[in-house]
Each structure stands twice: as structure tokens, then as C-alpha cells.
BADO-80103 format. One record per residue (C-alpha): residue in three letters; y, z, x. Coordinates in pm, 1 decimal, always signed. Example, Ala and Ser with C-alpha at 12.3 -4.5 7.8 and 13.67 -1.06 7.14 Angstrom:
   r        y        z        x
 Ala   -450.0   +780.0  +1230.0
 Ser   -106.0   +714.0  +1367.0
***
This chain:
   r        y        z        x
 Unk  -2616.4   +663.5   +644.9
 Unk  -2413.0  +1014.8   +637.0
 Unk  -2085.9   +980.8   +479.3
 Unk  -1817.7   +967.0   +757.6
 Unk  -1522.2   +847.7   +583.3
 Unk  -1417.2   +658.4   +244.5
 Unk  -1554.6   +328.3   +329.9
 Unk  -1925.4   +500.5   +419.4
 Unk  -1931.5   +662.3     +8.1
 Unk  -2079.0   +348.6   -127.8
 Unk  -2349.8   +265.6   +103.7
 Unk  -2425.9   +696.9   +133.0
 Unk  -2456.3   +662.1   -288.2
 Unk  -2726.2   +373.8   -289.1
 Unk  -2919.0   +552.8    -54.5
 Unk  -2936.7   +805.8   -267.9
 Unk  -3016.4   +615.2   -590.0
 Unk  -3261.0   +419.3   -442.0
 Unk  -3408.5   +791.4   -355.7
 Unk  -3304.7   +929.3   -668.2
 Unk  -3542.4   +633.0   -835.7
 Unk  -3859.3   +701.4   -619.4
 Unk  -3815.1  +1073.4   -722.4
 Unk  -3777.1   +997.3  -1077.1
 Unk  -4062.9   +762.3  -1065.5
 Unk  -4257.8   +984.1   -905.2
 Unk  -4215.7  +1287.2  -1147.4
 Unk  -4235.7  +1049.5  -1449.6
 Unk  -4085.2  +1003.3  -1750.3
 Unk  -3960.6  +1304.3  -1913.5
 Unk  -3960.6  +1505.4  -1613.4
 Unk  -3679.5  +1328.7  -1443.4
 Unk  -3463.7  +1555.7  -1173.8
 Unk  -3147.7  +1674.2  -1302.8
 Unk  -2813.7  +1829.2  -1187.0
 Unk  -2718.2  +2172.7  -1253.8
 Unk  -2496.8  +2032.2  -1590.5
 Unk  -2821.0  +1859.3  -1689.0
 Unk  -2736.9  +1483.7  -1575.1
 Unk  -2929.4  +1256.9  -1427.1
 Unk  -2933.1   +962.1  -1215.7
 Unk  -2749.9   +760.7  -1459.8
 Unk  -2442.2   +990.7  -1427.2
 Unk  -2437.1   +888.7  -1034.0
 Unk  -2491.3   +527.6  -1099.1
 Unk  -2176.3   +568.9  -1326.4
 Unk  -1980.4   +742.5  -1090.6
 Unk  -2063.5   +485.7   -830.7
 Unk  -1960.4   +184.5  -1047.9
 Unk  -1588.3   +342.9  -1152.4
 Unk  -1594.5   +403.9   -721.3
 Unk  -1617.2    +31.2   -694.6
 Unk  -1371.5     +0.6   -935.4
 Unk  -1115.0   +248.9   -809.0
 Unk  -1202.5   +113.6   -422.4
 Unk  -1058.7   -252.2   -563.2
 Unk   -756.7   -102.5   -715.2
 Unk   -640.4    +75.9   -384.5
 Unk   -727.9   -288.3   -201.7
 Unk   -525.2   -434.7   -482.2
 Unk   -229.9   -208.6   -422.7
 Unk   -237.6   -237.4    -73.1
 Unk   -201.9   -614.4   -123.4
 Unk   +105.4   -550.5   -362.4
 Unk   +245.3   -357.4    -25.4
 Unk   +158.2   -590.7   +217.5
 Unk   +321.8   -898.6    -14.4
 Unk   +622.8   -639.7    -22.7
 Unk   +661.3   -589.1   +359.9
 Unk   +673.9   -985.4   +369.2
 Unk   +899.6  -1029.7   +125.4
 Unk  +1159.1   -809.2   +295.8
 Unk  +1087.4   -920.8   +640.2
 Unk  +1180.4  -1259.3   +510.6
 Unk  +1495.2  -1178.1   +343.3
 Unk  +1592.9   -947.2   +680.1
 Unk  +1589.7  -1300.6   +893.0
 Unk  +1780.2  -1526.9   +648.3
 Unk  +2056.0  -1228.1   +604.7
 Unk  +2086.1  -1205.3  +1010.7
 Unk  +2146.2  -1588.4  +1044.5
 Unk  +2415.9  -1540.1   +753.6
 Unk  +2588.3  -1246.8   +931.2
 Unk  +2520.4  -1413.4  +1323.8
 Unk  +2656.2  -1745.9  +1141.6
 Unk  +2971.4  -1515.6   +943.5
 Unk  +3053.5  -1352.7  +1255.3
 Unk  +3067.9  -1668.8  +1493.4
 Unk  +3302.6  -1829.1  +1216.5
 Unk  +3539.4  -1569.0  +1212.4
 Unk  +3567.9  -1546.3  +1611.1
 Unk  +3640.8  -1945.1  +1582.6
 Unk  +3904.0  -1930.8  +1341.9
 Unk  +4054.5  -1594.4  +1393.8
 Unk  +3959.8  -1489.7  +1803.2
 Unk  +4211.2  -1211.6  +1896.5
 Unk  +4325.0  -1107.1  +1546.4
 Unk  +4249.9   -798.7  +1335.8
 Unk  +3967.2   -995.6  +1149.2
 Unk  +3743.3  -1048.1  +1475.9
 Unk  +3797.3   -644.5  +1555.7
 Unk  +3668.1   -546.5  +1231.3
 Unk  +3363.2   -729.5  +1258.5
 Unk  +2996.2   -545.0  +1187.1
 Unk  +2784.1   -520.3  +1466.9
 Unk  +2449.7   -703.8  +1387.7
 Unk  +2153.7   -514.3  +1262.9
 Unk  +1810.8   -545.0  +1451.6
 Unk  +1546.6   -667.1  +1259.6
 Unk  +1329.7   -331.7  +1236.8
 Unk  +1609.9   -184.8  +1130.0
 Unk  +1546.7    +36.3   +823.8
 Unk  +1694.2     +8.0   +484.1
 Unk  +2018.5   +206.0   +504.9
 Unk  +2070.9    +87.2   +916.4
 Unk  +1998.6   -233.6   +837.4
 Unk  +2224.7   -296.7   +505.5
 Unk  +2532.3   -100.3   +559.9
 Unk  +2664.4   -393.4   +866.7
 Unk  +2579.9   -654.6   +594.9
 Unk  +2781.4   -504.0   +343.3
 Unk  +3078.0   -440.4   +579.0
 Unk  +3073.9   -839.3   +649.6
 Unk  +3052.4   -857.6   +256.2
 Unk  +3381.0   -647.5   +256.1
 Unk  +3525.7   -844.4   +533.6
 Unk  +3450.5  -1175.7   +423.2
 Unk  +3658.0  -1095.5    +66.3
 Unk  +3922.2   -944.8   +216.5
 Unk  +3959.9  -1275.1   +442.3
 Unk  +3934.8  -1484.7   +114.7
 Unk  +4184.0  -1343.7    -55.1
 Unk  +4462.4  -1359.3   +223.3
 Unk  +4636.5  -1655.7    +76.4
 Unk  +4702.5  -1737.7   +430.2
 Unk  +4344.1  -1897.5   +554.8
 Unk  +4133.5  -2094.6   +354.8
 Unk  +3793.0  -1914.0   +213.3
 Unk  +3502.2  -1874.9   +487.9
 Unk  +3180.0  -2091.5   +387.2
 Unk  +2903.5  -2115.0   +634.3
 Unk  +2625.4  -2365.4   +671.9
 Unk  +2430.3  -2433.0   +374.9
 Unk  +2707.8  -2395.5   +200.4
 Unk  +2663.2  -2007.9   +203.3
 Unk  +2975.8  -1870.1    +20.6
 Unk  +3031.1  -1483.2     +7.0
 Unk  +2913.6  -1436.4   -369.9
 Unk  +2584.0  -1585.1   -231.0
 Unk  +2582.1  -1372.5    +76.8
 Unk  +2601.8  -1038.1   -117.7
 Unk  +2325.0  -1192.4   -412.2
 Unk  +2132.1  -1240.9   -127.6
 Unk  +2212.4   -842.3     -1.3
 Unk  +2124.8   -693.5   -326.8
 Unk  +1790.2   -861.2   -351.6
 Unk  +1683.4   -724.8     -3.9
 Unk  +1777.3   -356.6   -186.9
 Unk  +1541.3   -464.4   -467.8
 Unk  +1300.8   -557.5   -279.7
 Unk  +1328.2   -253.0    -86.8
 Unk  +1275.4    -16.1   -361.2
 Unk   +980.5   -269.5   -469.2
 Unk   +834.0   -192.8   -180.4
 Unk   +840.9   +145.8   -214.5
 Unk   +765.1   +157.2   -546.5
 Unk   +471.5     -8.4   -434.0
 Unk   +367.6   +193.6   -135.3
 Unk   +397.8   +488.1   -407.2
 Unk   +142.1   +295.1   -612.5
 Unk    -99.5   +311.6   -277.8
 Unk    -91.4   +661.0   -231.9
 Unk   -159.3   +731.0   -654.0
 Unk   -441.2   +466.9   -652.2
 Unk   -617.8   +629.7   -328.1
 Unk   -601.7  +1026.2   -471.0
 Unk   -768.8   +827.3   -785.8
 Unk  -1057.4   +715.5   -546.7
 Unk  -1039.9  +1033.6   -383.9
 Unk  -1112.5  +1240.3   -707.9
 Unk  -1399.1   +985.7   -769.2
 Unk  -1579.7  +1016.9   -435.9
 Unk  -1515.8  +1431.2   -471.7
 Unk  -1716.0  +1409.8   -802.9
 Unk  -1923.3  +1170.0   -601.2
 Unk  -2019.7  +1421.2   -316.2
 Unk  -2083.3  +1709.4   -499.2
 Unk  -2320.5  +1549.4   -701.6
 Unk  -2518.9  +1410.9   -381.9
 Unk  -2499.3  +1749.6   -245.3
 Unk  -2654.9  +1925.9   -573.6
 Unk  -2943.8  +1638.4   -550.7
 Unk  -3013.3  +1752.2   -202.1
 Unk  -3088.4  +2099.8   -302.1
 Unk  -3235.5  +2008.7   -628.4
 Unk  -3506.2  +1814.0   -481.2
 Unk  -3714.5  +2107.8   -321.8
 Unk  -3675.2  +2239.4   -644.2
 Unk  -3901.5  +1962.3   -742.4
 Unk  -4125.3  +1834.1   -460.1
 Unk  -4327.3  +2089.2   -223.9
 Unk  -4303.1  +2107.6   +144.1
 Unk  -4458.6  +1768.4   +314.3
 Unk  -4388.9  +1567.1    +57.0
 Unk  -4317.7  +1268.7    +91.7
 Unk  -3996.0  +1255.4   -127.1
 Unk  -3851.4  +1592.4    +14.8
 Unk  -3938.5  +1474.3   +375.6
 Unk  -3744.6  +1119.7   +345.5
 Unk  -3402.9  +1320.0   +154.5
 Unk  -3076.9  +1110.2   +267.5
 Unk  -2851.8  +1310.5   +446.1
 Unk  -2575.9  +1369.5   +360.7
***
């Protein structure tokens, strides 16, 4: 099978090392074909095994980004029942005073990072400022949610924000690592292409079954 596309590299390799054997085998020992810097099939066979390895370590990091997008997704719901919850409280108690005017309007839920925190931590604001008028008692939603809590519960959604782009940087290092692997990769199947009419005449049998490439 031709290559077409990252996940086609593997499959294009064995092809060629199962080739790569019957040419070998063919020629016999000592007269194995060889690359122009000398190396042999073993070289690809290594290549191919650090490809398996760097394929599992881009998988891997994609987990770590996937687990990441949960993580936050999570943390965005349980922060807009806190602020839905703050905001209904402060309508109840203080309807038609400056507390209910200065309320955040509620973020969406694919809201971004920066649309998406800044209304939480203007109810963060709003909710201390109410709790330290000596004139109403201190707001505490269901749960027993106080404000400290709400803004812990802000600041990890930032952290896990920058984990997950920490991680989605991780992605994009481990798949230019694969990348460089499967360039090494390519070149060398494309050198055993034109290295075996070096070796085998026209009609042959091993020239006339050559992988493509």
C-alpha cells in the first residue's frame, strides 16, 4: 500500500521489509542491498520500531489533551451553577438595589478562557464587596458554597487551562518527533526503490514485484 498519510507509514514499511528480505535472500549473504550510506535492512527495521514508538507517544499526548478538555469542561458547568445560583441569590435578597445592577452576565459554556473567566471573577468581586457591607449578612449558596470556595474553584479552571495548553503544546512537539522519523523513514524507502535495479535485471522477479511507494 502507497503511503497516503501518517497512519499508512507503518503498513508502507513492512511491505518493504518483507521485500527488502526476499531481495536479501535472494542475493545471499554478503551481498546484501545497501543504501547509499552503506546500511542495510536492519537500519529500516530500526527506524520502523522508534516509528512505533514515537506513533504511541503522540496517541499518548493526545490522551493527556483529551483528559484536559474534560477536565475543564467539567469545571466550566459546576462554575455556571455557582454564578446562575450567586446571581439568583442576590436578586432575592437585594432586587432593585445597586448589588442586582452590578451583576455579571453569565458566560456560555464554549466560551473561551478569557470570555469565559472575566464574568466569574466580577461575581468574585461582587460577592466580597457584599460581604463586607456590615449591613447584610455574607452570601452562601447551596452546598454551602462560600466566596473563598467560589474563587478556589476559579483559579483551578485557569490551571487547568494552561494544563491544557501545555498539553496541546506537548501534541504538536510529539507529532514533528514522528514526523522527523517517518522523513528518515521515506527517504530510505525511496533510495531502496532505486537501489534495487541496481541489483536485479529487468524481468526479475524481485524488481518486477518493488512496493510502491
Amino acid at each position: 500500500m502507497p503511503i497516503s498519510g501518517p497512519a499508512s507509514y507503518l503498513s508502507t514499511t513492512d511491505e518493504t521489509l518483507g521485500h527488502w528480505e526476499s531481495a536479501d535472500t535472494t542475493l545471499g549473504a554478503g551481498n546484501e542491498l545497501k543504501l547509499k550510506d552503506g546500511s542495510g535492512r536492519a537500519a529500516l527495521v530500526a527506524q520502523k520500531d522508534l516509528l512505533v514508538t514515537k506513533r504511541a507517544a503522540v496517541q499518548a499526548k493526545l490522551n493527556q489533551h483529551e483528559v484536559a478538555r474534560g477536565d475543564i469542561e467539567l469545571r466550566k458547568t459546576d462554575l455556571l451553577v455557582r454564578i446562575n445560583q450567586f446571581n439568583d441569590k442576590v436578586r432575592f435578597l437585594f432586587g432593585g438595589t445597586k448589588w442586582e445592577r452590578a451583576l455579571p452576565d453569565v458566560p456560555s459554556q464554549t466560551d473561551g478562557q478569557g470570555n469565559f473567566t472575566v464574568p466569574l471573577d466580577d461575581a468574585a468581586a461582587l460577592w466580597l464587596m457584599i460581604n463586607d457591607d456590615p449591613a447584610v449578612a455574607d452570601i452562601i449558596l447551596l452546598g454551602a458554597t462560600t466566596q473563598a470556595m467560589f474563587v478556589a474553584d476559579v483559579a483551578a479552571l485557569n490551571l487547568a487551562f494552561t494544563t491544557y495548553t501545555t498539553a496541546g503544546k506537548k501534541v504538536d512537539v510529539a507529532i514533528e518527533e514522528r514526523n522527523d522519523v517517518q522523513d528518515v523513514i521515506y527517504e530510505m524507502l525511496k533510495q531502496y526503490r532505486q537501489a534495487v535495479p541496481t541489483y536485479f535485471a529487468k524481468g526479475d522477479a524481485i524488481l518486477d514485484s518493488l512496493p510502491v511507494l
